[in-house]
GULUMBA-268541 format. One record per atom (N, C-alpha, C): x, y, z; residue in three letters. Coordinates in steps of 0.02 Angstrom, whole numbers, plus 32768, in hexadecimal, padded with zeros to 4 digits. Atoms other than C-alpha are relative to their C-alpha. Layout:
<pts>
XYZALA/...
</pts>
This chain:
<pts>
7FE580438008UNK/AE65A1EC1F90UNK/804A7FFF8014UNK/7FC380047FE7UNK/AF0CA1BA1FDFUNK/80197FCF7FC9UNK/7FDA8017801FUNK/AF63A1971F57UNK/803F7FD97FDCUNK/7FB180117FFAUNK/B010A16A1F9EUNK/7FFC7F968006UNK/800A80497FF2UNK/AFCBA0A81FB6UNK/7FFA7FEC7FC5UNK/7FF3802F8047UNK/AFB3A0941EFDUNK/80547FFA7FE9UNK/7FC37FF78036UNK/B06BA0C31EC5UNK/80377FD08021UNK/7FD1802B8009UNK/B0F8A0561EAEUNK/804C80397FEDUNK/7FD07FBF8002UNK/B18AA0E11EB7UNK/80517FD97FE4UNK/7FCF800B8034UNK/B212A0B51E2CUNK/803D80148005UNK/7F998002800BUNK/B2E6A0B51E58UNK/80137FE57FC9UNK/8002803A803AUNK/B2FBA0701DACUNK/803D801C7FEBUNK/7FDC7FCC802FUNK/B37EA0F91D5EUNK/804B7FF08020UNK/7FC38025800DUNK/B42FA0B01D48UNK/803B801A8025UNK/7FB57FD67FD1UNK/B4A2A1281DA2UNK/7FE980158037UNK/800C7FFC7FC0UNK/B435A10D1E3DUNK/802B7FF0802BUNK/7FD980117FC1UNK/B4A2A1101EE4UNK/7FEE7FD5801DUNK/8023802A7FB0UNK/B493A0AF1F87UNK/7FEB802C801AUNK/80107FCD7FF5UNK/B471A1541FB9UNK/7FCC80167FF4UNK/803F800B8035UNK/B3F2A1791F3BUNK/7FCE7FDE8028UNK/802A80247FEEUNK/B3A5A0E41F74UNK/7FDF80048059UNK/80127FE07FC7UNK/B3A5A10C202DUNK/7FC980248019UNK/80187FC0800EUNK/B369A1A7201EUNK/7FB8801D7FE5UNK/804380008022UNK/B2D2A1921FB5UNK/7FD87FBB8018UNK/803F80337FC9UNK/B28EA0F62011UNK/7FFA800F8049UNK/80197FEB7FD5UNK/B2A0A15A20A7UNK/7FBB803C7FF7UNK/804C7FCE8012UNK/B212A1E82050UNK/7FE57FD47FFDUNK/8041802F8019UNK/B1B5A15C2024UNK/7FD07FE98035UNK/801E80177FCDUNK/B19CA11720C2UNK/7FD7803F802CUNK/801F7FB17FDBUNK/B184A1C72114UNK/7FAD800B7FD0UNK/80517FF3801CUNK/B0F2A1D02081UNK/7FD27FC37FF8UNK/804480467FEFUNK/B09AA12220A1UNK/80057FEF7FBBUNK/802F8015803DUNK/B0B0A0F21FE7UNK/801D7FB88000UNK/8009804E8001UNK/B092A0431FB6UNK/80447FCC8002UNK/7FCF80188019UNK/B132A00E1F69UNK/803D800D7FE5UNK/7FCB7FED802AUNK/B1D6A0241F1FUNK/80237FBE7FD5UNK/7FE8803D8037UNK/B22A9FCD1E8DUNK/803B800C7FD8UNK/7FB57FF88011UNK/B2D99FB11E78UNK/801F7FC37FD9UNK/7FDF80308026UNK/B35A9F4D1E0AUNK/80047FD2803BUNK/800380347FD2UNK/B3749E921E65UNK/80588016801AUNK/7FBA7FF67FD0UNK/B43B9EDE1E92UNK/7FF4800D8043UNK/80237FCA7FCCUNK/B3CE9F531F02UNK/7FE57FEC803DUNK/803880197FC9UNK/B34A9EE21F4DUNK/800B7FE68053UNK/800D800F7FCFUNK/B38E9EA91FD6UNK/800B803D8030UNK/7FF37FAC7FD3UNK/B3D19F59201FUNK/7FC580138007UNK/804A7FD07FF9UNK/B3269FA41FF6UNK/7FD57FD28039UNK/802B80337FBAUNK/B2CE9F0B2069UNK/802A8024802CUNK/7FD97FDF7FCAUNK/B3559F4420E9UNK/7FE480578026UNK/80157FBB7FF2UNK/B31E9FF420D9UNK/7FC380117FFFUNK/803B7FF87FEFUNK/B2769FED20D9UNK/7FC17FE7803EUNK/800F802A7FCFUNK/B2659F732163UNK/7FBE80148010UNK/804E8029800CUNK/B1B19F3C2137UNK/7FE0803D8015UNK/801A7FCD8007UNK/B1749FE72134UNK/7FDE80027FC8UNK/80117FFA8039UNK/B15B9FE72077UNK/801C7FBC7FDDUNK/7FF5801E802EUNK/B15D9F551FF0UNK/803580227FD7UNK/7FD980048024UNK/B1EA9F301FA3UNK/7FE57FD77FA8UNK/801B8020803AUNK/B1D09F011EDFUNK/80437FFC7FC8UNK/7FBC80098032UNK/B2649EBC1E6FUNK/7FDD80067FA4UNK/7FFF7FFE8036UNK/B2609EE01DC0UNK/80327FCD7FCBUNK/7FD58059800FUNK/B29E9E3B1D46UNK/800580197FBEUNK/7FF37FE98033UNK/B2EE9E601C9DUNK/7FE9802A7FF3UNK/7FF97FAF7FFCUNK/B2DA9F081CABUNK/803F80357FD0UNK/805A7FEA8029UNK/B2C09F721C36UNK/7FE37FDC7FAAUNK/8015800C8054UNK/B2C69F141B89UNK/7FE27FB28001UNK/802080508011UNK/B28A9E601BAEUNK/80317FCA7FDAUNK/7FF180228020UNK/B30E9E241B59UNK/80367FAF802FUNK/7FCE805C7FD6UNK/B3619D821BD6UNK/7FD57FC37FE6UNK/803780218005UNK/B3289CE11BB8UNK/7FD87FDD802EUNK/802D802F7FCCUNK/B2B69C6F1C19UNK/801A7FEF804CUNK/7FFE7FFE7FBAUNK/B31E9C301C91UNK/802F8050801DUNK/7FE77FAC7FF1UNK/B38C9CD71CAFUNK/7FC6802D8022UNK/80327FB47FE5UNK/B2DD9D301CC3UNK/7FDB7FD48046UNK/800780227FA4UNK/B29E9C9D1D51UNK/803A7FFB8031UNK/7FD780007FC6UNK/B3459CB01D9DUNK/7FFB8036802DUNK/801B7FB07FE0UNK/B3289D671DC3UNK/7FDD7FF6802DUNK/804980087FDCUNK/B2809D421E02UNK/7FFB7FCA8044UNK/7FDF80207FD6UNK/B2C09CBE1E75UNK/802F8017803EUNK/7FD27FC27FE5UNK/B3579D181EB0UNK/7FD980458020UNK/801B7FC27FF5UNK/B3049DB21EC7UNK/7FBE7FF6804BUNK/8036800F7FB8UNK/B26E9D631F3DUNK/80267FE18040UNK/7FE980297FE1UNK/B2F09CFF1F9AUNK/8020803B8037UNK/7FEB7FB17FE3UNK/B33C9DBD1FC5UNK/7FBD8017801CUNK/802E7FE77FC2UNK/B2AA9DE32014UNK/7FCA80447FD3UNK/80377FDD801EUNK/B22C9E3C1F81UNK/7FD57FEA7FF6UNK/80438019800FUNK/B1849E1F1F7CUNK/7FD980027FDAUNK/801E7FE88038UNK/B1459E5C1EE8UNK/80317FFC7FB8UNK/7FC980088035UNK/B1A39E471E37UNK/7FC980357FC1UNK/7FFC7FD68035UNK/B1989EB71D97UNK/801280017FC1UNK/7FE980158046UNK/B1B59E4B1CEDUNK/7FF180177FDCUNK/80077FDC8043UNK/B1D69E831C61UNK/80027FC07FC6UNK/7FF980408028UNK/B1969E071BD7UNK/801E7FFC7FC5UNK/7FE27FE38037UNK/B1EB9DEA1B50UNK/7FE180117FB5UNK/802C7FF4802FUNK/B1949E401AD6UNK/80127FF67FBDUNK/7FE880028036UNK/B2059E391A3AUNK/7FEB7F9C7FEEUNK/801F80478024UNK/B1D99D751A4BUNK/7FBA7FE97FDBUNK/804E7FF07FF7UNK/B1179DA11A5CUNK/7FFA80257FB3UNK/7FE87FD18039UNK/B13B9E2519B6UNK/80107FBC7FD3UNK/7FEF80278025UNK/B19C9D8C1961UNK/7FC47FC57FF1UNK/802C80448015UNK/B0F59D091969UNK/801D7FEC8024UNK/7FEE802B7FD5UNK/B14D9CAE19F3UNK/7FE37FFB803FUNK/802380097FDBUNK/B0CD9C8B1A58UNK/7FFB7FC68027UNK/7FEB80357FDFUNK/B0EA9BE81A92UNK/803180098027UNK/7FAF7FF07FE3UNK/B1949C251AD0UNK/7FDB802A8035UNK/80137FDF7FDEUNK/B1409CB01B2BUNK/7FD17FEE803CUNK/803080237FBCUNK/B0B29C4F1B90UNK/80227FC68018UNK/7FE0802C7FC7UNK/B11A9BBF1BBFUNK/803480338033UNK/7FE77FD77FCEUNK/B18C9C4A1C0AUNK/7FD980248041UNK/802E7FE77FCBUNK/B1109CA21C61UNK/7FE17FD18040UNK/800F80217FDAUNK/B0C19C1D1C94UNK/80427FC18031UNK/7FD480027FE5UNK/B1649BD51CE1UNK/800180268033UNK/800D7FDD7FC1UNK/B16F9C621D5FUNK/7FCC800E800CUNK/80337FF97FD4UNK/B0C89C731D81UNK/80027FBD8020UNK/7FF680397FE2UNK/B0E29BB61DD2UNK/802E800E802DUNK/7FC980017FDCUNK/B1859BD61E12UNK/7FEB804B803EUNK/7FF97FC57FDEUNK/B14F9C891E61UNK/7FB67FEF802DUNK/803280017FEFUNK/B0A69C5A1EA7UNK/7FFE8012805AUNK/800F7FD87FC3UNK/B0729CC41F45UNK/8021804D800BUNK/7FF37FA87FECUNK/B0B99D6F1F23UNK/7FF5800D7FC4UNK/802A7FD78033UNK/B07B9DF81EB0UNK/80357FF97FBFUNK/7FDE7FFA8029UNK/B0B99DE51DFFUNK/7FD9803A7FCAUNK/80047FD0801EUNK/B0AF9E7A1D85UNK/80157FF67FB5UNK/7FCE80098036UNK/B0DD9E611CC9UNK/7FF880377FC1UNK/800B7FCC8030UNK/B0FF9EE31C59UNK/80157FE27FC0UNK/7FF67FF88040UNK/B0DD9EF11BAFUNK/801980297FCEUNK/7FDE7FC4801EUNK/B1279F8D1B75UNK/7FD580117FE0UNK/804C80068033UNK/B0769FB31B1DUNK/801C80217FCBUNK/80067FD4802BUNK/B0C2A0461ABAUNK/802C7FD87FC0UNK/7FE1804C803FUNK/B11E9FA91A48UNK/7FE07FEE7FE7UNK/8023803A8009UNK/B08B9F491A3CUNK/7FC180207FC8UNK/804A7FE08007UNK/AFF19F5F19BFUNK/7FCD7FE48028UNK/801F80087FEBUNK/AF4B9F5C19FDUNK/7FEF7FAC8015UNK/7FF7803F7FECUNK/AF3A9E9F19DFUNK/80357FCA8039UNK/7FCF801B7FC4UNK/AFE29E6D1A3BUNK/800380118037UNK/80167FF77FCDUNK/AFAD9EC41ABAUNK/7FDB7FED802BUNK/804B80247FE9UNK/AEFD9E5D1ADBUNK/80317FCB800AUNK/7FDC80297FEBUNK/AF779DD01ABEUNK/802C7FF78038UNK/7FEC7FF37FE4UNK/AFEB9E091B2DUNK/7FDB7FF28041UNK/803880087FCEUNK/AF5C9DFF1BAFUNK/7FF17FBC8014UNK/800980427FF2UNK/AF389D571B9FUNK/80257FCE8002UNK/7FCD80237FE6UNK/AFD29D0C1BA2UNK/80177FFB804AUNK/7FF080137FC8UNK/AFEB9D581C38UNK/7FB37FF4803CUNK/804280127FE0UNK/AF359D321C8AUNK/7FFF7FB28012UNK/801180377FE5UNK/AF539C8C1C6EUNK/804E7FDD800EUNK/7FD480017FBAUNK/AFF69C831CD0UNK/80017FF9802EUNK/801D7FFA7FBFUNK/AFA29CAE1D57UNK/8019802C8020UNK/7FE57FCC7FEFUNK/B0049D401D74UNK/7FCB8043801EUNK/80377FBC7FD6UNK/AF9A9DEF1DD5UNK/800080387FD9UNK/80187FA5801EUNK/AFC29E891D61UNK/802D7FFA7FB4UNK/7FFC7FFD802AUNK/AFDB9EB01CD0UNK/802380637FFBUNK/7FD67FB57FDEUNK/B0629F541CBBUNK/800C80197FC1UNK/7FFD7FDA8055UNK/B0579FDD1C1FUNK/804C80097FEDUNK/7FB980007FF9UNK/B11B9FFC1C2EUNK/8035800C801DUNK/7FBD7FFD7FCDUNK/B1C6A0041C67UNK/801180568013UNK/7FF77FBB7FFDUNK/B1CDA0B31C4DUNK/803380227FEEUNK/7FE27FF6801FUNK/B254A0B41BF5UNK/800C7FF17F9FUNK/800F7FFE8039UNK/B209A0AD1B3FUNK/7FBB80338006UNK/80287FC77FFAUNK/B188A1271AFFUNK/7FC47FDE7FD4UNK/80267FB77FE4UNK/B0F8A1631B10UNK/80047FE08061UNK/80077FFA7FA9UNK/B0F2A10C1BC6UNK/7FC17FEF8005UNK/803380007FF6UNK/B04FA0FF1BFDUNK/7FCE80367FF6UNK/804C7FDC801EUNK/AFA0A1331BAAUNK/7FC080008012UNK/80357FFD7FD7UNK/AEFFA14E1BDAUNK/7FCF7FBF7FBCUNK/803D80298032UNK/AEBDA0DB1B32UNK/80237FB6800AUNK/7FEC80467FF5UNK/AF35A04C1B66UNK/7FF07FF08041UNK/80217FF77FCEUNK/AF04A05A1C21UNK/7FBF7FCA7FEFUNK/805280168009UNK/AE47A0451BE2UNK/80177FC57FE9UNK/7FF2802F8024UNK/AE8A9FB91B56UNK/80227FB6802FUNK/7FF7802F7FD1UNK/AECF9F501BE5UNK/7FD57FEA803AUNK/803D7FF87FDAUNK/AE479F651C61UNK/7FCD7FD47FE6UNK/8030801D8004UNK/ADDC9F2A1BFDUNK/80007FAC7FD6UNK/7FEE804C800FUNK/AE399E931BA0UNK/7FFF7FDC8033UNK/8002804F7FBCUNK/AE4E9E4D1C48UNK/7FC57FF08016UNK/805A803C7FEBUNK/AD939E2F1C7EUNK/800D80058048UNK/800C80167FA2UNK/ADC19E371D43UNK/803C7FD47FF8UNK/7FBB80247FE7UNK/AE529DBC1D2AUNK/802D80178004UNK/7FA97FE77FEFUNK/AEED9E311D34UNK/7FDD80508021UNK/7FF57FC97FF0UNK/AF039ECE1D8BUNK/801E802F7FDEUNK/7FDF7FE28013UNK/AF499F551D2AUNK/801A803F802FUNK/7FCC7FDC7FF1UNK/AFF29FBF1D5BUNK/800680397FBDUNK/7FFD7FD5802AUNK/AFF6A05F1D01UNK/80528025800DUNK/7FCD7FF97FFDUNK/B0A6A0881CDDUNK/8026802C7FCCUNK/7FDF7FE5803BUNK/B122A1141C7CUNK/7FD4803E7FEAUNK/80247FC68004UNK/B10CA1CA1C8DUNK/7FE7801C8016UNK/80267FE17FCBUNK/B0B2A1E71D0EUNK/801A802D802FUNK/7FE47FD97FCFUNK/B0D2A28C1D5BUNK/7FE48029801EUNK/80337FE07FF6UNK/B043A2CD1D94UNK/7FCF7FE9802AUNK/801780217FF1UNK/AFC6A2B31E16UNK/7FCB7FF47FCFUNK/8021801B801FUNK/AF4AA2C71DA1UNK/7FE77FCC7FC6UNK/7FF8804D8035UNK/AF7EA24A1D37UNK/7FFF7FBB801DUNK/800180427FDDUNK/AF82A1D21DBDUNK/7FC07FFE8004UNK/805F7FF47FFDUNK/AEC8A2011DDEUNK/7FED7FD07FC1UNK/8015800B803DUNK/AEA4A1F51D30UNK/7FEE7FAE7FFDUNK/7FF0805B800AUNK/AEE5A13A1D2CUNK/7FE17FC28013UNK/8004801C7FC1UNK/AEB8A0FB1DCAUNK/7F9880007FF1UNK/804B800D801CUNK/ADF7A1411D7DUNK/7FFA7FCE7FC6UNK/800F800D803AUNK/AE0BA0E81CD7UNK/80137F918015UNK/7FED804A7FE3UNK/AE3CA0331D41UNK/803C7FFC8007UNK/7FD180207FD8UNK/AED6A03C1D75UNK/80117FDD8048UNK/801180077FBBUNK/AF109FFD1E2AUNK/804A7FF38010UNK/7FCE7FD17FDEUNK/AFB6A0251E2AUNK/801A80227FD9UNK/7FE17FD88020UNK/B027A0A41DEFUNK/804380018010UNK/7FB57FFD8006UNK/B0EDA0AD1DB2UNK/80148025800DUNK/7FDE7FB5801BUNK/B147A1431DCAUNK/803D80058022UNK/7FC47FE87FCDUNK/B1ECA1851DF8UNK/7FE080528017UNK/80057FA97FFAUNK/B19EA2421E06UNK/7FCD80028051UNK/801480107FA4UNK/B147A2041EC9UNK/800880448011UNK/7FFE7FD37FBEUNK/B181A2891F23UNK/7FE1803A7FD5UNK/802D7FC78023UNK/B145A30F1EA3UNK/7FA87FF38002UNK/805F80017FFFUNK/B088A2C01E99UNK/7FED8011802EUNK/801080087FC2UNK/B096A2AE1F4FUNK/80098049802BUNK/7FF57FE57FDAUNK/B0C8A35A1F77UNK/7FC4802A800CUNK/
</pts>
């Protein structure tokens, strides 16, 4: 299995260069993988540098969810206007956690309107969530109209699991795609994932799965 078409290859880490960035979306391209996903400072350099070789994918209140509504559709706006095709929200889960659920699906559903025709991704940070807010979590964003559904930022723990994997897979029914995200450093863990329903994969550790 050519694996390099599922992954979404992660510049996320704070004391990344221009260099940095360079540098590692030139391996990327050299290894055919799907995507890379950078802060919206980034996005338009990385379009520049990947010149439509590889998807570009902006990441939107990144990593805690915490902006509000419009702050997190400005991103998402901004960020497509730079030239990314794919986005990477992070929802806000502490509202989702608080019972503010009304707050949470008019948001969502806000940029799923405003974003309509490129891939949206929304993470839940699962390893926050119990089992229930998690299903919830699902259907808030299902009926958005949003495409995937994403285990985490990868910067909270555990990252991605093989029982939340399944637990999303199968809350969605065929309506979301799940993004398996956080931790992944292994090919066989991408395997693993990619068997259990995933259809894409997060990682900054690319060039190690790939070597």
């Amino acid at each position: 299995m050519d694996i390099a078409k599922f992954i979404d290859h992660s510049i996320l880490k704070p004391q990344t260069t221009e260099k940095d960035l360079e540098e590692q979306i030139k391996r990327c391209i050299g290894l055919k993988v799907y995507a890379v996903c950078v802060h919206p400072y980034w996005v338009k350099r990385a379009v520049e540098l990947a010149g439509g070789e590889l998807v570009v994918c902006a990441v939107v209140s990144f990593p805690f969810g915490m902006d509000t509504k419009e702050q997190r559709l400005s991103q998402c706006l901004e960020s497509l206007e730079r030239g990314a095709k794919e986005l990477d929200i992070v929802m806000n889960f502490s509202a989702l956690k608080s019972g503010r659920l009304s707050y949470v699906r008019e948001e969502l559903l806000a940029i799923g309107r405003n974003t309509e025709g490129f891939v949206r991704k929304v993470i839940i940070e699962a390893g926050y969530l119990t089992q229930e807010e998690k299903k919830l979590a699902v259907e808030l964003i299902a009926e958005s109209g949003m495409e995937f559904v994403k285990t985490s930022t990868g910067f909270s723990f555990p990252g991605a699991t093989e029982e939340d994997v399944k637990l999303l897979y199968s809350a969605s029914g065929g309506r979301l795609k799940v993004k398996a995200s956080g931790g992944i450093r292994t090919k066989e863990q991408v395997l693993r994932f990619l068997s259990l329903g995933a259809e894409r994969i997060g990682t900054s550790a690319t060039f190690d799965i790939l070597s």
